[in-house]
C-alpha positions, -999 to 999 in steps of 0.1 A, spaced: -638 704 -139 -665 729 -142 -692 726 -117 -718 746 -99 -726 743 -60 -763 746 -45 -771 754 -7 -804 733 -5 -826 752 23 -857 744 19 -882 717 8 -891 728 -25 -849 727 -34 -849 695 -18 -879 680 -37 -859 690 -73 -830 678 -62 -840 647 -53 -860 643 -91 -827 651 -109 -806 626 -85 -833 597 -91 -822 600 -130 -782 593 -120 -765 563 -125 -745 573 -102 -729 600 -74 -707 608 -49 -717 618 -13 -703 626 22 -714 638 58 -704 666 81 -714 656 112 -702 665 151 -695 637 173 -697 652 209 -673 679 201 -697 711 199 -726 697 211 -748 665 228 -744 632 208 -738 624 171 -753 649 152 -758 653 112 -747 689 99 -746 686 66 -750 664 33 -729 664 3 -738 651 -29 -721 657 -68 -738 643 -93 -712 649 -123 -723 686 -127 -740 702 -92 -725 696 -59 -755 701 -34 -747 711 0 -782 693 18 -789 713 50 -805 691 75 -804 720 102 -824 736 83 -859 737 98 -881 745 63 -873 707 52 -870 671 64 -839 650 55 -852 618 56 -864 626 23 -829 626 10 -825 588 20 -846 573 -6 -816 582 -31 -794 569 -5 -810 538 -8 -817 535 -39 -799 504 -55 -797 513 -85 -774 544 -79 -738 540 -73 -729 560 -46 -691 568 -45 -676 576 -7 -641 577 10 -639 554 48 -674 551 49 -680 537 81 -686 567 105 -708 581 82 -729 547 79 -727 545 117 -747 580 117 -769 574 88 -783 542 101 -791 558 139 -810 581 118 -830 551 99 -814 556 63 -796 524 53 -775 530 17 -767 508 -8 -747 502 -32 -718 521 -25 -684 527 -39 -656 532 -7 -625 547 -24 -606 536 6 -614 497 -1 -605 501 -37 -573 520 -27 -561 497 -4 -567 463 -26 -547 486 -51 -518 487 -26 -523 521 -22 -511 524 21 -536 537 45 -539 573 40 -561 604 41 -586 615 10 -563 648 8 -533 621 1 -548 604 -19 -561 626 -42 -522 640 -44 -505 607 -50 -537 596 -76 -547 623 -88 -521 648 -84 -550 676 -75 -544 694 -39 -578 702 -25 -562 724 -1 -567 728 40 -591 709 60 -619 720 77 -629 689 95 -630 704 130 -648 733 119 -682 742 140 -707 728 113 -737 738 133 -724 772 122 -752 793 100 -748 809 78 -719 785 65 -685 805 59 -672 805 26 -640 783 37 -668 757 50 -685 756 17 -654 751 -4 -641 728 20 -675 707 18 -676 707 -16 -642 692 -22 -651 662 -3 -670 647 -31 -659 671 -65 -633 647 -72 -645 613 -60 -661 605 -97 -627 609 -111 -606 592 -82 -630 562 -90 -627 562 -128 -592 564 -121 -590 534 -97 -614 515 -115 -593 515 -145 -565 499 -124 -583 470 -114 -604 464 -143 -597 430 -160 -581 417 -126 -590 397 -98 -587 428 -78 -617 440 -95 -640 416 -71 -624 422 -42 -631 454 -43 -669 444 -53 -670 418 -30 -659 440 1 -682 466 -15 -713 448 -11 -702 435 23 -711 474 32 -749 470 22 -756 446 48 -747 468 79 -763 476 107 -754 502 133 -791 509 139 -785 495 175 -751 506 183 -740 526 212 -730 560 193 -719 575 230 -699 550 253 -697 573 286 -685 543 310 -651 532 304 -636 503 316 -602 511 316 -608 539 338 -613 510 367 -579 510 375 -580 543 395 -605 531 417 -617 507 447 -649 490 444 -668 517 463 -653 543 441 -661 531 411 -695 520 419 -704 560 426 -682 570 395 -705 557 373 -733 570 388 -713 604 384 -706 600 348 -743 589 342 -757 616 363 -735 638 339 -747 624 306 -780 633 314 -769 668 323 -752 671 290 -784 662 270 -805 690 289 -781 715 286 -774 699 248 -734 700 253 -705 671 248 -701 653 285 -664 666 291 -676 705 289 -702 698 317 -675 683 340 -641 673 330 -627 640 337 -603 652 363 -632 668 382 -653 635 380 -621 616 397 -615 642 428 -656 643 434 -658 605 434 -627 603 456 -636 630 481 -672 618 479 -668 609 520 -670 640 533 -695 660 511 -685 682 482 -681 719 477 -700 724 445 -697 760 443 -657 763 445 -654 730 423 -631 734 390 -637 721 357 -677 722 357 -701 742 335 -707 775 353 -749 770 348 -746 740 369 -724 756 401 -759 762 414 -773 754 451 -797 729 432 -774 706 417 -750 708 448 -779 695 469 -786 670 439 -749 657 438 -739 649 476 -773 634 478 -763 614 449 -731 607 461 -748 599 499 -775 571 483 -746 558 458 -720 552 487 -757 535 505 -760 511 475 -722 500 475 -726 491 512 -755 470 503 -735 454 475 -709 448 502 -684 463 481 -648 470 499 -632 504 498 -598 482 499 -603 458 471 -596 474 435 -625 480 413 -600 461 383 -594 429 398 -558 411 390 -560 380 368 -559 346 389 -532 318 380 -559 298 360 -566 328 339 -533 342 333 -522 305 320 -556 310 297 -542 338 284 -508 328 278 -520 294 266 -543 311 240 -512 336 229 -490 307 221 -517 290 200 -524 322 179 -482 327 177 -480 293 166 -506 291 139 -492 325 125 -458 315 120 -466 276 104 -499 294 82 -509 329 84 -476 347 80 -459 322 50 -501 330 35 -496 370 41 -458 370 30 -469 350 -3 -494 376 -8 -477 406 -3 -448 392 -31 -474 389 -54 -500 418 -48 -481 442 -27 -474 447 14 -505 469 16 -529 447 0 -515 415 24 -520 446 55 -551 450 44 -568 416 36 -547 400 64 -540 427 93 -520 417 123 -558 416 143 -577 399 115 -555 372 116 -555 371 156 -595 370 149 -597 345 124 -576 322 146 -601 328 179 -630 327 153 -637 366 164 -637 375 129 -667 357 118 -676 341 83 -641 353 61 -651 371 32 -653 347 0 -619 363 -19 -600 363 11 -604 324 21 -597 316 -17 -571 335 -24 -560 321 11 -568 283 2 -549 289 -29 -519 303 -17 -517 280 11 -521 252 -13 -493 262 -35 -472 269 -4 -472 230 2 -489 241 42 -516 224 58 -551 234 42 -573 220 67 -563 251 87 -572 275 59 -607 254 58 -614 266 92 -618 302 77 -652 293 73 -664 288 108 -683 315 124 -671 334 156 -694 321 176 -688 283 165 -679 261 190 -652 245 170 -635 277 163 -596 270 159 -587 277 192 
């Protein structure tokens, strides 16, 4: 495949590129991004696009143009824009205001092709029997000038993604796979991630290590932290690791030796962040006593009787409705359109959430082709029926 690469620097690039993407029918994009790995928060790097002919490396580090002109072709309906496991990038994209449509995710096509769960690498190999050669998917993108591995490395992310999806496309056309894959398609142009939590700094499994006290001023620590790592624009773990956080919170009672502490950025072992810690750790401990909080209690409380037998009672429901519908459904399935389709339509935790109603409204396909089958299985529809009850409806099945 003959092609040409473009770094796009500046707004005068960007501006012609954009005029020769608005005349596509269609193209194939991706994102470099860091995630809290090099620096603070979710961060776009770089954009990818291949239009047939040109793949443009988009530079939205670059300080000579402004990115968010790129999204009108992003959203531009009429476009087809071909991806691989788009869901990150989406996540990223609509933080950032840009909200694609009409997109093309190789990975949904693959798997309703029984194709098993698998890397864009792999899958060009087993498709298309191209090697696109070593990843550079950890690489520092906020790197400048980008290396010449980098370049090649981005560039391959979309190069073959036109072909991959002629390829698929021909597999499913004529079939009923054909709109599943449109129909889980345009399930992807009515996201929205604009409003969710990209950084999740308190953890709650992390309550098991502590009492009530403990973990009241270790989430002050890791909040007092976050904020740190936005000023000094580094991931949270590099300010102070994890391990640090636990013996600070646990020796909070007698005052902490910032200086000789381990794990923490060297810029903040200064006498002005010591005296701002222990007087954090002095007001926090202040604030649990107020909330009557118990230094012998654990901050993860054991499940009573009542809510044990909750729990037990709701795992014997879900086991139950498996084995008489969902399993016979999903074994029916797999005989007839292969194990990884049935893994991926019907999942061991879709099915759990389409029995508590967690799932929400079942995509149209899925509760047909489940109706059907469970029709010519001789089971009991009216169980299938329920597929189209919403997660937060009362009558959920269980």
């Amino acid at each position: 495949m003959k092609h040409s690469v473009e770094l796009i620097q500046d707004s005068v690039e960007l501006h012609n590129c954009i005029i020769n993407l608005n005349s596509k029918k269609e193209i194939a994009f991706d994102l470099e991004f860091d995630k809290n790995y090099y620096r603070f928060g979710f961060n776009l790097c770089l954009v990818q696009i291949f239009d047939g002919k040109t793949c443009y490396l988009i530079d939205p580090l670059s300080r000579k143009l402004n990115i968010s002109k790129l999204f009108q072709i992003l959203e531009n309906p009429e476009i087809i824009k071909i991806c691989f496991s788009v869901d990150e990038d989406l996540r990223l994209l609509h933080s950032l205001g840009c909200f694609p449509k009409n997109l093309y995710d190789i990975e949904i096509a693959s798997r309703l092709l029984n194709y098993p769960a698998m890397s864009l690498t792999n899958l060009l190999i087993e498709v298309l029997g191209i090697d696109p050669g070593e990843s550079s998917q950890l690489s520092n993108w906020f790197r400048r000038p980008l290396t010449t591995k980098q370049v090649s490395y981005a560039a391959s992310d979309v190069l073959h993604l036109p072909l991959l999806k002629k390829n698929l496309a021909e597999k499913a056309g004529g079939s009923e796979v054909e709109g599943w894959i449109k129909e889980e398609n345009r399930k992807l142009d009515h996201l929205d991630y604009s409003n969710a939590a990209n950084n999740h700094i308190i953890k709650e499994k992390e309550k098991r290590e502590f009492n009530e006290v403990e973990w009241h001023i270790y989430k002050k620590l890791i909040r007092w932290r976050h904020e740190l790592a936005r000023k000094y624009n580094k991931p949270d773990f590099q300010l102070i690791d994890k391990k640090s956080l636990t013996n600070i919170t646990k020796k909070s009672t007698n005052g902490i030796n910032w200086m000789e502490m381990p794990g923490v950025f060297k810029k903040i072992k200064t006498e002005y962040y010591a005296v701002e810690l222990n007087q954090l750790l002095k007001d926090s401990r202040a604030e649990a006593s107020e909330k009557g909080l118990s230094e012998n209690e654990p901050a993860q409380k054991p499940l009573s009787q009542e809510e044990y037998n909750q729990i037990l009672d709701e795992r014997r429901k879900i086991s139950e409705l498996r084995k008489s519908f969902f399993d016979p459904v999903k074994a029916s399935i797999s005989n007839k359109y292969g194990a990884e389709t049935a893994n991926f339509m019907m999942s061991n935790r879709a099915i759990s959430d389409m029995i508590t109603g967690k799932y929400g409204p079942v995509e149209n396909y899925k509760k047909e082709l489940i109706n059907h089958t469970a029709g010519e299985l001789g089971l009991d529809l009216s169980l299938g029926n329920l597929l189209t009850r919403h997660a937060n409806d009362d009558q959920a099945l269980i």
